[in-house]
N, C-alpha and C positions, 0 to 999 in steps of 0.2 A: 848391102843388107846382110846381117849376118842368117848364116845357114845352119839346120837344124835338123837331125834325124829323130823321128819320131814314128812310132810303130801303132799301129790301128784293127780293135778287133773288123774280126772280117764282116761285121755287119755295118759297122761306120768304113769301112776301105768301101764295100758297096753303094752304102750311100755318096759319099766323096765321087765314088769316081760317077756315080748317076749322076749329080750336079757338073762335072766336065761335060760329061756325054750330052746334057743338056744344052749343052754350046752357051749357059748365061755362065760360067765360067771358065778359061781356057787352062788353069791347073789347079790341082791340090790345091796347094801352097797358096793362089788366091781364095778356096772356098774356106780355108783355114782363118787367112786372117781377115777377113769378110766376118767370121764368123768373133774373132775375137773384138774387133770393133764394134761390135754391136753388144758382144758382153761389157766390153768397155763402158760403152754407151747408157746401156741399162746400170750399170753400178753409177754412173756419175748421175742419173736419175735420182735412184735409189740414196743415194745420198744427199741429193737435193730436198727430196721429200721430206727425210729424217729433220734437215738442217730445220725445214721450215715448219714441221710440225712443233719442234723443243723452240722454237725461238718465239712463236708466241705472238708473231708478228700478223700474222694472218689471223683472219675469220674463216679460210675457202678450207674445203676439206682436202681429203689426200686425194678423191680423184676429179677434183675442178686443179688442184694444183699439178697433177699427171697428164691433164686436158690440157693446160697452159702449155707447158713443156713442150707435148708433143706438135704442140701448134707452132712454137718456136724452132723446135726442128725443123717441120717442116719448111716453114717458111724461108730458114737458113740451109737448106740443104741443096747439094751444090748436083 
């Protein structure tokens, strides 16, 4: 896994290390990419929504189509 130095105002280093200290995660570096997985996440939504509003395909609106999704997530989440 490649390595990365990265610097954090001191109210996100506080935060960060609150979520360690939490013990739901054991470093940084996991609350980080926790953190970008889920931005990941929401953009691949986010783009799903898009696709399915322009394509015309649908009658459901954007948050029965949001509702689906996250139904699908959940249902697939591991």
């Amino acid at each position: 896994m490649p390595r990365q130095s990265i610097s954090f105002t001191s109210p996100n280093n506080e935060w960060l290390k609150a979520q360690v200290d939490s013990e739901e995660f054991t470093s940084k570096s996991e609350v980080v990419n926790d953190l970008i997985r889920k931005a990941r996440e929401i953009e691949s939504i986010s783009m799903r929504l898009i696709h399915a509003e322009q394509s015309g395909f649908t009658e459901d609106t954007r948050a029965q189509i949001l509702a689906k999704i996250k139904d699908e997530a959940r249902r697939n989440a591991v």
